[in-house]
N, C-alpha and C positions, 0 to 999 in steps of 0.2 A: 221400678223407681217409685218413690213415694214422692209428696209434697208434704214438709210439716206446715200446718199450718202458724204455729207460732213465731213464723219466718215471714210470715206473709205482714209487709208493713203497712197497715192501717190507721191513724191517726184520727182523733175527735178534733172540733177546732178547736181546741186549746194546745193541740200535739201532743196528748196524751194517747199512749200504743193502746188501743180498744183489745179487750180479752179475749181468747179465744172463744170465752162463752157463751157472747154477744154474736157469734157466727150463726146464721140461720141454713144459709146454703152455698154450697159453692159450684160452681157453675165451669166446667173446660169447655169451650167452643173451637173449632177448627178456622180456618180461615176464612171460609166460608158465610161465618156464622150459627154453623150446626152444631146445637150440644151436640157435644162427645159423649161427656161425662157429668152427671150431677148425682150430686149427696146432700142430702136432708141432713142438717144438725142441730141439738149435738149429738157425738155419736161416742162411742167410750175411748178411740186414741183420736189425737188430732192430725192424722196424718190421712191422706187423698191417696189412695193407688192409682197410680197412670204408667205402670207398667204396658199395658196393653195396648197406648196410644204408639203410632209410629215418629217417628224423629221429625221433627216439624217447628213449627210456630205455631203456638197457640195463644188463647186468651183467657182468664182466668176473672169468670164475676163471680165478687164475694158480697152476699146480702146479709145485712144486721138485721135483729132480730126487730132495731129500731126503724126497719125501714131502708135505712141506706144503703147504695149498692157502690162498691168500688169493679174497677175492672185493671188487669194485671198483664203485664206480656210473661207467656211461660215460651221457652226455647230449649225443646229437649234432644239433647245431643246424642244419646245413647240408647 
């Protein structure tokens, strides 16, 4: 299973969709709060593999390169 990130909806405050190239790092945590998974970007496709994780709830922080950090609910069924 991938995640693209292009899907991932982030906004500036003016609600302009921020680019993927403004991505610094993305972050999957378990529930716990344990990264799972992290990737340094940019990297050459925009997509996160999380094949590996098992079927769960997770949480997805996404850091700009400005600083900012969003965090996301990911829920992988499969």
């Amino acid at each position: 299973m991938l995640i693209r990130l292009k899907t991932v909806s982030i906004s500036d405050i003016d609600g302009r969709p921020i680019p993927v190239s403004k991505i610094q790092e993305v972050t999957v945590l378990n529930l716990a709060g344990i990264a799972v998974y992290t990737q340094k970007l940019p990297i050459s496709s925009n997509v996160v593999a999380v094949r590996n994780l098992a079927r769960g709830i997770y949480f997805v922080r996404v850091k700009l390169t400005t600083g900012i950090q969003s965090t996301h609910t990911l829920i992988l069924t499969q």
